[in-house]
LOTI-853701 format. One record per residue (C-alpha): y negated, z negated, x negated. Coordinates in steps of 0.2 Angstrom, whole numbers, padded with zeros to 4 digits, always signed. Example, Ala and Ser with C-alpha at 12.3 -4.5 7.8 and 13.67 -1.06 7.14 Angstrom:
+0022-0039-0062+0005-0036-0068
***
This chain:
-0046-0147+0128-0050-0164+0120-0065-0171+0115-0064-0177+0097-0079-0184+0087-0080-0183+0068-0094-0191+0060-0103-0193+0076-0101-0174+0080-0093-0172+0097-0081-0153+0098-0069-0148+0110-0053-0144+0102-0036-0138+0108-0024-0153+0108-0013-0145+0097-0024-0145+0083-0025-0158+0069-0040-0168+0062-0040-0158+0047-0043-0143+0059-0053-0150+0073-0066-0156+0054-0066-0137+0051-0072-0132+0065-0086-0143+0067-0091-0139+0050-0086-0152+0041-0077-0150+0025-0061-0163+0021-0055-0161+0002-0037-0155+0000-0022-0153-0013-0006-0147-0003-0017-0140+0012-0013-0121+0016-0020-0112+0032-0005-0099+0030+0008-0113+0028+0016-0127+0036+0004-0146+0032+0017-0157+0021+0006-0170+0019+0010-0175+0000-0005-0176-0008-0013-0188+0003-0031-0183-0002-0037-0178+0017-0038-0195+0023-0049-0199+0037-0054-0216+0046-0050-0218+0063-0064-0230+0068-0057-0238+0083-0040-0243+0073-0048-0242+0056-0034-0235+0051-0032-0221+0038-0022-0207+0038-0018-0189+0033-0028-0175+0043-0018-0161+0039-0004-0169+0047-0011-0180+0061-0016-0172+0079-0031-0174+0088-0031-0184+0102-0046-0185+0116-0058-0196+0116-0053-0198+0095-0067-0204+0082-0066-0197+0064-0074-0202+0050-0071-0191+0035-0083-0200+0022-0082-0219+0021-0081-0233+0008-0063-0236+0015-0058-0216+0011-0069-0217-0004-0060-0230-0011-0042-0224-0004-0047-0204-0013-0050-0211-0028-0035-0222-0030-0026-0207-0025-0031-0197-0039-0032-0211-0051-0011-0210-0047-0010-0193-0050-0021-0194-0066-0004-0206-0072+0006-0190-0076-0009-0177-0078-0016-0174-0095-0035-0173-0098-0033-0157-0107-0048-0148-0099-0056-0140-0114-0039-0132-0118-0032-0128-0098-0037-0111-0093-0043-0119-0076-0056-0129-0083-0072-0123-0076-0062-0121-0058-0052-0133-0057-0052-0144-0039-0041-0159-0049-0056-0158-0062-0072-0156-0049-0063-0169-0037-0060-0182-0052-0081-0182-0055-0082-0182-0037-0076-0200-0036-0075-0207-0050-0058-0205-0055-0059-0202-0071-0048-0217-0080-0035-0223-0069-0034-0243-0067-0013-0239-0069-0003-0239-0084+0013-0227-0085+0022-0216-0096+0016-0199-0098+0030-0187-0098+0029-0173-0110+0038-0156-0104+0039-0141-0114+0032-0125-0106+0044-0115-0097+0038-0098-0108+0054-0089-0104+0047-0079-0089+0038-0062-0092+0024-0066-0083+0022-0084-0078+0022-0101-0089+0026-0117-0081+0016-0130-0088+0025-0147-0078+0014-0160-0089-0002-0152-0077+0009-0151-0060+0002-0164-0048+0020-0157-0035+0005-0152-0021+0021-0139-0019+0008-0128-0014+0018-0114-0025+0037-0118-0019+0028-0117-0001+0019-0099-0003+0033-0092-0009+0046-0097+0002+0035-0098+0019+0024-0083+0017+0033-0072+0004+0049-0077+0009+0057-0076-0011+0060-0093-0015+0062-0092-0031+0055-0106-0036+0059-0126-0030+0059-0143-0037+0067-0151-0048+0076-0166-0052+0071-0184-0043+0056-0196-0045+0046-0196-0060+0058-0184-0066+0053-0171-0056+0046-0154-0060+0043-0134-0052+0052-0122-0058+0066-0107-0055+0084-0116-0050+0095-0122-0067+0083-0118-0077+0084-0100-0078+0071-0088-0081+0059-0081-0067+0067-0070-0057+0055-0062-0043+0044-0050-0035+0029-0057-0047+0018-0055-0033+0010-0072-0041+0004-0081-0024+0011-0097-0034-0004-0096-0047-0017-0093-0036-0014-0107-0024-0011-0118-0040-0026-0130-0039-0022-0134-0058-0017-0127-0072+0001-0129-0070+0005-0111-0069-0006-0097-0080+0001-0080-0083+0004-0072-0101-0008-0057-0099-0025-0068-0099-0020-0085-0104-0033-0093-0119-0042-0075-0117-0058-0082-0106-0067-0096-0098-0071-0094-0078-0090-0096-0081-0089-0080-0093-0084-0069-0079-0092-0059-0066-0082-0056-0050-0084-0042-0038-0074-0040-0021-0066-0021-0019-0051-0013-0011-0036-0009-0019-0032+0008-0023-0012+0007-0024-0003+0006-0010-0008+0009+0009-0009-0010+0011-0029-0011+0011-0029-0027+0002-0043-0035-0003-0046-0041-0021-0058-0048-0036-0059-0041-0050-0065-0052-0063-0074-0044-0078-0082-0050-0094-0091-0038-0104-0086-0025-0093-0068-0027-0096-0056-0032-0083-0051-0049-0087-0040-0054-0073-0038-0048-0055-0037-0062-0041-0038-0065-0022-0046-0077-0008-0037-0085+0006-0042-0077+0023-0050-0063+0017-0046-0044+0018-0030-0038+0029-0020-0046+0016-0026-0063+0019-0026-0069+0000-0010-0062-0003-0009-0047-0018+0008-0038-0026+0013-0039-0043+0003-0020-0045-0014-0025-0036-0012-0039-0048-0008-0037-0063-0008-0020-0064-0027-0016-0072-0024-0012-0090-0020+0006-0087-0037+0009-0087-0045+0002-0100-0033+0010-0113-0038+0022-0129-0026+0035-0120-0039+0037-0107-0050+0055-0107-0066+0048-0110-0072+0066-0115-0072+0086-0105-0061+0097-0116-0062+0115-0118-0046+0124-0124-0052+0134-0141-0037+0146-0146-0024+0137-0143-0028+0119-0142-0039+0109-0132-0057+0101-0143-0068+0089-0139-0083+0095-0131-0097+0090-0119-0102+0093-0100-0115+0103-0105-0103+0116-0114-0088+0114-0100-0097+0118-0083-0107+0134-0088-0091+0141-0095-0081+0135-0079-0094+0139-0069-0094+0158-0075-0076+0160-0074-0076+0155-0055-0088+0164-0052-0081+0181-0058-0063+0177-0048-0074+0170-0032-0079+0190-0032-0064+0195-0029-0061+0188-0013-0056+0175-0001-0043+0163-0007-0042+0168-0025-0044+0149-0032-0033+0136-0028-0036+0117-0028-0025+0103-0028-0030+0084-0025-0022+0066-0027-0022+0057-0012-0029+0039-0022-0045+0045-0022-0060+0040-0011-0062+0050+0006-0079+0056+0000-0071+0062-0014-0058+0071-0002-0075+0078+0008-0082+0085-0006-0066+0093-0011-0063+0103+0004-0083+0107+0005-0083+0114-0012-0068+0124-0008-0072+0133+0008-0089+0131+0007-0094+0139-0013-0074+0147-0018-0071+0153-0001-0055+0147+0000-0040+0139+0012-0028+0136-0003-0027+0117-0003-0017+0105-0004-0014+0085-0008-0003+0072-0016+0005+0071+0001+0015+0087+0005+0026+0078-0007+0034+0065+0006+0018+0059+0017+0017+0077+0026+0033+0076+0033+0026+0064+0046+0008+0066+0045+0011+0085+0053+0021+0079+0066+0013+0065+0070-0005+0073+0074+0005+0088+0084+0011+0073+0095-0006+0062+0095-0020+0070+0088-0025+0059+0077-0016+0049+0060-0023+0033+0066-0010+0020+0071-0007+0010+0089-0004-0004+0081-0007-0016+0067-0004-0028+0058-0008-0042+0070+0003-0032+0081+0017-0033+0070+0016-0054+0072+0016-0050+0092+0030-0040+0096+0047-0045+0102+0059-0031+0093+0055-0020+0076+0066-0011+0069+0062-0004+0052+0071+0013+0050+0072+0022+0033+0058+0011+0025+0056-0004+0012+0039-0012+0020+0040-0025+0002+0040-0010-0009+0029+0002+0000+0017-0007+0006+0020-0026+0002+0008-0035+0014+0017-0024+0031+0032-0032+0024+0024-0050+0022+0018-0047+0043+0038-0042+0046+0043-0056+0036+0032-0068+0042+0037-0061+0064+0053-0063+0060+0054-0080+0049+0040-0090+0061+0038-0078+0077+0056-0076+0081+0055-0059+0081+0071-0049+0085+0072-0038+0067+0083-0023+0066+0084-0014+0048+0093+0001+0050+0094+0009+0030+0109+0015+0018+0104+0000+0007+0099-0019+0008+0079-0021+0008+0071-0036+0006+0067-0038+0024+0089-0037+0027+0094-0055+0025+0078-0058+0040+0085-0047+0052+0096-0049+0066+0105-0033+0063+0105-0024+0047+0114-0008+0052+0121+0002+0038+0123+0021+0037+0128+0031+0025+0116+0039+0012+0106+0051+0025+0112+0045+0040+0096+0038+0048+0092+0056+0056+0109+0056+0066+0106+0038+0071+0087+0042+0076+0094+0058+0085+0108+0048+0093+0095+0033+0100+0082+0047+0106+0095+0054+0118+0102+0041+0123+0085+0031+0129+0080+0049+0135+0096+0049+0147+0098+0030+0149+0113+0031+0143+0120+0044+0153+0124+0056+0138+0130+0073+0139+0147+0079+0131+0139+0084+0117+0130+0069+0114+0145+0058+0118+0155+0069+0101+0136+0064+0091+0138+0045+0093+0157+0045+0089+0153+0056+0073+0139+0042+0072+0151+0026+0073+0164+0037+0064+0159+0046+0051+0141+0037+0045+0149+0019+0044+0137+0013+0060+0141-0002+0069+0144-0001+0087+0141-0015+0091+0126-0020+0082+0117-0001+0087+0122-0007+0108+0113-0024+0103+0097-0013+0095+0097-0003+0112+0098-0018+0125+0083-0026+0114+0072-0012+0113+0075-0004+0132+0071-0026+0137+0056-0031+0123+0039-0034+0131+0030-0026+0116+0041-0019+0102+0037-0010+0086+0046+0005+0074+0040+0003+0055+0046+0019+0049+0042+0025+0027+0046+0035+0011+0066+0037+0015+0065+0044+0032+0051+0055+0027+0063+0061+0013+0078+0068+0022+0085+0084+0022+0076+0089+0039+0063+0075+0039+0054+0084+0055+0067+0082+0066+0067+0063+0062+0050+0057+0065+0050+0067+0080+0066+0057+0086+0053+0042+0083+0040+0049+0095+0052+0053+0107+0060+0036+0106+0042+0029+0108+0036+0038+0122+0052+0038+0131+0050+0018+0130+0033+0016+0139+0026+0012+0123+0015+0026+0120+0004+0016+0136+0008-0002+0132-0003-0013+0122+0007-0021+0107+0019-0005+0104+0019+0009+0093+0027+0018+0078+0018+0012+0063+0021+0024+0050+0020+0020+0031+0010+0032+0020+0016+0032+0004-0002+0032-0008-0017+0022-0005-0028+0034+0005-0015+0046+0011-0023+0044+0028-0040+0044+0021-0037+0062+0013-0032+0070+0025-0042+0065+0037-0057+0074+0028-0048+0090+0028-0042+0092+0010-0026+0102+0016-0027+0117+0021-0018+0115+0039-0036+0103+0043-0052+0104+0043-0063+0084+0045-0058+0075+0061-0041+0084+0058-0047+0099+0066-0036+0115+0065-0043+0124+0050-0038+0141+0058-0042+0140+0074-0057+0148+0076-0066+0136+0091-0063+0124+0077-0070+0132+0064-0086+0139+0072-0089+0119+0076-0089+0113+0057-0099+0130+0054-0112+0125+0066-0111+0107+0061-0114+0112+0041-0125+0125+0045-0116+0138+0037-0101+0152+0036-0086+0148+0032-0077+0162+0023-0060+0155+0016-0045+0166+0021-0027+0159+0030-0023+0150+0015-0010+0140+0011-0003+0121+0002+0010+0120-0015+0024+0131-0007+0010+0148-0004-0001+0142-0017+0014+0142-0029+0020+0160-0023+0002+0165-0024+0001+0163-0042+0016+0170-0046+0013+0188-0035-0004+0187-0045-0015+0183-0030-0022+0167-0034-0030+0168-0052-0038+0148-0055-0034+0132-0050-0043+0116-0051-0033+0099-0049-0040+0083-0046-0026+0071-0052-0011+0081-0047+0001+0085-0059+0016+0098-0049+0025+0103-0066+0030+0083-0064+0037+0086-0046+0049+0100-0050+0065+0099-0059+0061+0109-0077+0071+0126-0072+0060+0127-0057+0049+0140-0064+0033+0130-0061+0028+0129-0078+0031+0150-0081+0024+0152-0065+0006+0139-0068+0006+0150-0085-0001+0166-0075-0017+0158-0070-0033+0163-0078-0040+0148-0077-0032+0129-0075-0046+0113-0074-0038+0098-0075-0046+0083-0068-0040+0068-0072-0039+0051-0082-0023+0056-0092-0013+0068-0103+0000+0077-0091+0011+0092-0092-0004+0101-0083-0017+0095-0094-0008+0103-0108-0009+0119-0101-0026+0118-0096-0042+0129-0102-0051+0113-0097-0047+0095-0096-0064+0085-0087-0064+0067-0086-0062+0059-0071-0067+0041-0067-0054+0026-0060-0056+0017-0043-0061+0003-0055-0078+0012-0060-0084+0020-0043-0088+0020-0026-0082+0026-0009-0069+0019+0006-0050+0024+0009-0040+0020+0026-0026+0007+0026-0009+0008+0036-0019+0000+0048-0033+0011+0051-0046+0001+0043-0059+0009+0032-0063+0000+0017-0074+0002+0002-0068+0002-0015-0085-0004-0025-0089-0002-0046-0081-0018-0058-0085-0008-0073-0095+0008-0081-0088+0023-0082-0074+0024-0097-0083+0037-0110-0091+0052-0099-0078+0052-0085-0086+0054-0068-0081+0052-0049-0071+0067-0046-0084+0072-0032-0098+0071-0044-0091+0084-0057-0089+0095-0040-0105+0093-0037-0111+0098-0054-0100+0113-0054-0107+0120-0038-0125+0119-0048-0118+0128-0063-0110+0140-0049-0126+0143-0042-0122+0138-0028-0127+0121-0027-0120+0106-0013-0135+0095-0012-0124+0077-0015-0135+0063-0020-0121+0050-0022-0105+0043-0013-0117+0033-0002-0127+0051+0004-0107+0060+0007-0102+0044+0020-0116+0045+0029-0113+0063+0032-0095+0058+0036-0100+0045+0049-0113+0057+0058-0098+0068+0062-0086+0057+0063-0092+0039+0067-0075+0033+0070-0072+0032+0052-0088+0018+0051-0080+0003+0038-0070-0008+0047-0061-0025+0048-0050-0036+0055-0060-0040+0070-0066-0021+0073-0063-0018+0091-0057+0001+0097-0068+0018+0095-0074+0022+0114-0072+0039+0112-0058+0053+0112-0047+0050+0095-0055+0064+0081-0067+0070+0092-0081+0076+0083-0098+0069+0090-0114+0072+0080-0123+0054+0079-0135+0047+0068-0131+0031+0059-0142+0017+0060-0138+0001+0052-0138-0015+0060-0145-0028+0053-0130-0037+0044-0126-0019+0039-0109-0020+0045-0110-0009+0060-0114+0010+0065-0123+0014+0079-0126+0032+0088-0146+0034+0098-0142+0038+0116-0157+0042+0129-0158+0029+0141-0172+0033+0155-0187+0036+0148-0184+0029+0127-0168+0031+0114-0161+0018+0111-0149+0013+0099-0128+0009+0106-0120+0000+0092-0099+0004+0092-0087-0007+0085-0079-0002+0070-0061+0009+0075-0045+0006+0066-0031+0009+0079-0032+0025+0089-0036+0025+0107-0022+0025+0117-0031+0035+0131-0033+0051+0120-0013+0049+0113-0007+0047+0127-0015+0065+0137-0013+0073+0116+0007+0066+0121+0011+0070+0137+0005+0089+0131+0018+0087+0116+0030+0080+0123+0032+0096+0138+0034+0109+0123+0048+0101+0114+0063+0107+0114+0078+0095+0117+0092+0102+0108+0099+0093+0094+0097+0098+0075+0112+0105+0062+0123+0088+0057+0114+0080+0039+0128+0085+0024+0123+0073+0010+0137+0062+0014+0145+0059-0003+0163+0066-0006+0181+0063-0015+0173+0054-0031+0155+0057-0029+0138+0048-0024+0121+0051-0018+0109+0048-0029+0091+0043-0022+0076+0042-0032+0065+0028-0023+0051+0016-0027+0050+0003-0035+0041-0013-0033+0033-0012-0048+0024+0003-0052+0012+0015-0042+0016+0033-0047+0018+0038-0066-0001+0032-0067+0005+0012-0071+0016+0018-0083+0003+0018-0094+0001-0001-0090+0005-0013-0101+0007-0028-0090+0018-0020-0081+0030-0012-0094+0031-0027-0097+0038-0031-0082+0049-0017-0081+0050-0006-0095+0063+0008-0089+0072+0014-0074+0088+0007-0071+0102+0017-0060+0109+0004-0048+0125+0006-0043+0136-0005-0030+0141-0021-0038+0158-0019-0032+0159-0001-0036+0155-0006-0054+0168-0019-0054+0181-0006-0049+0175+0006-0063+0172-0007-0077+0155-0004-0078+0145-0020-0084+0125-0022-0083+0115-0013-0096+0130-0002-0099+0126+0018-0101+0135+0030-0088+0131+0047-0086+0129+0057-0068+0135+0073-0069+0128+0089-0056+0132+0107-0053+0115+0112-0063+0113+0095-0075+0120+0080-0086+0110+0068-0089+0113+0048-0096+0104+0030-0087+0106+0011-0091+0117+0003-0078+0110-0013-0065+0125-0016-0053+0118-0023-0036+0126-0031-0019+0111-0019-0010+0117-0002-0014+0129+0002-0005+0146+0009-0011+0142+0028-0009+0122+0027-0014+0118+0027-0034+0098+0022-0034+0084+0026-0049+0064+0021-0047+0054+0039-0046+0042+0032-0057+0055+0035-0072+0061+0053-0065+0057+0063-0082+0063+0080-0085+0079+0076-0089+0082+0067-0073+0076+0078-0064+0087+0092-0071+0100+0086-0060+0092+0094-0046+0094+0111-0040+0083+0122-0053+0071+0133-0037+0059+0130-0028+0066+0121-0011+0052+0118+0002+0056+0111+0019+0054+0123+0033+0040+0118+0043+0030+0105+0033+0030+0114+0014+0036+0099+0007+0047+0100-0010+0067+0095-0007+0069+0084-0023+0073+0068-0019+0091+0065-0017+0107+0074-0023+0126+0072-0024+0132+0067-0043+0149+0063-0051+0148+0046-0062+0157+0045-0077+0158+0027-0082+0161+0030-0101+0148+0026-0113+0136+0040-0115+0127+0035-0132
***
């Protein structure tokens, strides 16, 4: 350590460190331009300086190391006098624009400027006068304001790893922007205007429409991806002006996608329900809570007579877990019913259910920090950027700055492809054969069977893998120290997703890594609180603590716990609930933001089938294809206008907190439960979202909020332990009262976020004895004579069909483009923005043509977000459930092109 004094403060630093550091952490703050914690110092804007006072020399403290024995000072005339002639040179080609910038009021040129008395410059120069580069979508380039901190070109190319931006030109000359001039081409994510300390860079959607003073911020979580990110939402008269971040804090660290922020208008749009409606002959009238929940009320009262599991419910997987718990509580609690189900069966199920068989628990080994740690990932079947953008910033950032070995094996290039040492292509579905292929051969160390010897030949063979670069995968991950599996949506959607993700455990276990601190499978859940959902129970395989619903230990436990009997039958998720309907056995439904007619292709027989019900409540912010059919449409409340906490990728449990009232009369989904059970009769008792976690967390105390630093749950993963929670006086942590001699006494645990390795490992061993090891029927997607795959995947831009609705990012991207292989395209005289038609056994149906080098040359690609009826008609008409997890078969197909013009 060295022992470095800074304004006659003594602190013991690592060597390593800079002055600029060693200052921060004695507490003493050094302004800065081009300083960065998450990037490399560059030193340009030279407003750090610092006095030595041995030398009296000045110099840079972002940039200068500590030495022992050093003596700082970080305030002095010498400084004072070298600060302001600083900015006095930086005032040369910066206009005084203030009342007209949109960083006025927040500026750190502006505050710094008064600071020191820099407000007319002693220098004389010409002022250059750029237009505004406008031609972006999203960003305006004002170079006049640039002070070339390079703050911007820095973020995007060290931490989001784009470069899209750069500088321009030489000397005075000089300006930031995208290369030659053309327009901004990127993931918008828009890192580069919130480290801008000026107003060089504004956006379109808010510029001239507020002043910072005007605005009220309040921190919350983002409710999009399973990221967890951290964000402020800044409102003015209760309208959200702007969304932005702040460095350090939340797992993403500062960072937000284009989505997180940008993406708010949605919301605050006439096309919201802002009222219940009742369906009146044969349309659907305004009317009032008042009139809707008797009427409902009755209706579920008179089916909840005819026995267990007559209503169904279905519940979107972006809402809150207290939302979640009250969902399941109303349903096997009042409407004695099983028949449940969530926005995951949809892809997230099809490693969720394995994943718990295996471990116990949906809670992940590793993290984020992990992720910057190990030696090896590979990233199988997933986009990390697209999915869930700040996993893929941690794999860029491993792989760019920690020199981690990164192995991408996909169909098509992903982001994260031109980071990794290996990106090994398969053909369209060949990442189950692959994962089968590894799993045996790290079982057998290499000494496969016949059988197995004829699989990895059809592998290298038939599925286009590389031999060489799979032997280089298999020699890294048998030798890593720690090493790490990122697996997402496209493995999750293959045609016998089970057997994959259980090739992941295998592979895992069968690698010491179940045990070892720093490796794991970190699996991507594809909606914000996917985790958070299910972990309350709101399917009907689980009960809270992921309890199994029909066993009946399990069940007298929660009965015991809530005091009361729980009468739901066997029920079921979509595929029985569906089949219910139609043999007449389920006679209501209730949906809290789930549209299934959307799911299906239109000759499925969902709509005919929905049709039978004697009841449909819709709960939900927008019109849909089930809110059309509905005898009641109630108006539920965004994660903009309430409270409550969903689980990240990571594990973390994190609240989501009020930025504006409700919109009309909508309400928190768990609060027009709540009133319905009172119309019932029967009523729940929930005070508020507050009232529902504090239940939660005497069960489950686990699921306490959480952070970065929270350390593991002592306790067996899920286990259900009845404690009270007691606050600690920051009001951060949970404690449960334990006797200790004679008094209770109160043991405060850490916040959990990963799963304790104890528990998986017995839950595994158990697991792993009653596998079978016998591999599955060969995957037969591969694309023949003339024909492709086509893939419906997402998009970087949108969340669901929800932003859709948004006008910031239809903006952005408007409509879904097929992309086709660039090369393929080239062969078949397609040019971009052309229309081609795909053609199926069951459908025809037209899209407008974006060649790209990614895709590869048997793979055709089109964002979900966009998949209307029509495209969905390409898709076999019935109802196709995977065996094993219920989850639809609708995401990928094998089409013939045709490249003329379909107008």
């Amino acid at each position: 350590m060295a022992k470095v004094t800074i304004n006659g403060i003594e602190v013991d630093v690592d060597p390593s460190m800079t002055i600029l550091k060693a200052a921060e952490k004695a507490g003493i703050p050094v302004p800065t331009f081009c300083y960065h914690p998450r990037m490399d110092p560059a030193g340009s804007c030279r407003i750090c300086a610092v006095e030595l006072e041995d030398s009296k020399k000045v110099v840079m403290s972002c940039v200068t190391p500590v030495a022992d024995g050093m003596r700082v000072l970080t305030e002095s005339p010498k400084i004072h006098e070298a600060r302001k002639t600083n900015l006095e040179l930086l005032l040369l080609h910066h206009p005084l624009d203030c009342p007209v910038c949109d960083c006025g009021g927040e500026c750190p040129l502006q505050n710094m400027s008064f600071a020191y008395g820099a407000t007319e410059s002693r220098f004389e120069s010409h002022r250059n006068d750029e237009p505004e580069d406008m031609k972006s979508d999203v960003l305006v380039f004002n170079a006049n304001r640039c002070i070339l901190c390079g703050k911007c070109v820095r973020i995007c190319d060290e931490v989001q790893d784009v470069h899209a931006i750069g500088f321009i030109n030489r000397g005075f000359d000089t300006i930031i922007g995208p290369p030659l001039g053309k327009k901004l081409d990127c993931e918008f994510c828009g890192d580069c205007l919130e480290v801008c300390p000026t107003g060089a860079i504004t956006d379109h959607f808010v510029r001239y429409k507020y002043r910072p003073w005007q605005l009220e911020k309040q921190q919350t979580t983002c409710s999009y991806c399973p990221s967890g990110c951290q964000m402020f939402v800044e409102t003015e008269n209760e309208a959200i002006v702007r969304v932005t971040s702040q460095e350090g804090v939340g797992p993403n660290e500062g960072s937000i996608c284009v989505v997180g922020r940008f993406g708010f208008n949605h919301v605050q749009i006439p096309e919201r329900f802002d009222t219940p409606y009742m369906r009146s002959l044969h349309r659907l009238v305004p009317s009032s809570w008042e009139e809707v929940l008797p009427e409902i009320a009755s209706g579920l009262n008179a089916i909840r007579k005819k026995g267990v599991d007559r209503i169904a419910g279905l519940i979107s997987t972006r809402v809150p877990m207290e939302d979640a718990y009250v969902f399941q509580s109303f349903f096997r609690k009042i409407l004695h019913s099983n028949m449940i189900d969530t926005g995951a069966r949809y892809s997230f199920m099809n490693a969720a259910l394995p994943i718990v068989a295996a471990t116990g628990t949906l809670r992940p080994l590793v993290d984020h920090e992990d992720i910057l740690k190990a030696k090896v990932i590979l990233v199988v079947g997933a986009d990390p950027v697209s999915e869930s953008n700040i996993t893929g910033l941690f794999v860029k950032r491993a792989a760019r700055k920690e020199r981690s070995r990164l192995y991408v094996v996909d169909s098509e290039a992903i982001s994260l492809s031109s980071r990794a040492k290996d990106h090994i292509r398969v053909l369209p579905g060949g990442e189950q054969i692959f994962l089968e292929v590894l799993s045996e051969e790290i079982r057998q160390s290499g000494n496969l069977g016949a059988e197995w010897i004829s699989r990895k030949e059809e592998l290298f063979k038939n599925w286009n893998v590389d031999p060489s670069a799979y032997q280089r995968l298999l020699a890294d991950l048998r030798s890593c120290e720690t090493g790490i599996i990122v697996a997402g949506r496209k493995l999750f959607q293959l045609e016998t997703p089970v057997a994959g993700v259980e090739s992941l455990l295998k592979i895992t276990g069968d690698l010491g890594w179940i045990d070892r601190p720093g490796c794991g499978l970190f699996v991507l859940p594809e909606a914000s609180n996917d985790l958070g959902v299910l972990m309350m129970g709101a399917s009907h395989e689980w009960l809270p603590g992921l309890m199994d619903s029909r066993d009946p230990a399990s069940r007298g436990r929660w009965e015991e716990t809530w005091g009361s009997r729980l009468a739901y039958g066997p029920g079921g998720g979509l595929e029985e609930i569906l089949k219910g309907i139609d043999e007449g056995k389920i006679n209501a439904l209730i949906s809290l933001g789930e549209n299934p007619i959307g799911h299906f292709p239109p000759g499925s027989r969902v709509r005919e089938i929905l049709s039978k019900l004697d009841m449909i409540v819709s709960i939900d912010m927008f019109q849909n294809e089930l809110s059309d059919m509905a005898h009641f449409v109630l108006p539920a409340s965004s994660a903009y206008e309430r409270s409550g906490h969903l689980v990240s990728a990571e594990g973390f449990v994190q609240a989501i907190k009020p930025t504006m009232a409700y919109w009309g009369e909508s309400l928190p989904d768990w609060q027009i439960l709540d009133r319905l059970s009172h119309a019932m009769g029967s009523p729940m008792g929930v005070d508020s979202a507050e009232s529902v976690m504090s239940e939660i967390l005497r069960f489950l105390p686990d699921l306490a909020p959480s952070s970065r630093n929270g350390s593991h749950f002592v306790g067996g993963t899920g286990e259900i332990r009845l404690a009270t929670p007691v606050a600690s006086a920051d009001g951060c942590a949970y404690g449960e009262m334990v006797h200790e001699g004679n008094g209770l006494s109160t043991k405060f645990v850490s916040p959990a976020h990963k799963a304790n390795r104890e528990s998986v490992s017995s839950r595994y061993a158990q697991w792993r004895e009653g596998i079978k090891e016998e591999p599955a029927s060969p995957y037969r997607s591969i694309a023949g004579e003339g024909e492709f795959v086509l893939e419906l995947t997402k998009s970087l831009f949108h969340s669901g069909k929800m932003t859709l609705m948004d006008s910031n990012l239809k903006k952005i991207q408007p409509e879904g483009k097929l992309r086709i292989n660039r090369q393929t395209a080239r062969k078949r005289k397609i040019k971009k923005g052309e229309r081609v038609s795909l053609r199926t056994a069951y459908g025809v149906c037209s899209f407008i043509v974006e060649p790209s080098p990614a895709v590869s040359e048997f793979e055709l690609t089109f964002p979900v977000h966009f998949a209307n009826a029509e495209v969905l008609a390409l898709f076999a008409p019935g109802l196709d459930f995977s065996s094993g997890t219920g989850a639809p078969v609708t995401h990928r197909i094998r089409v013939s092109l045709d490249s003329q013009n379909a107008n």
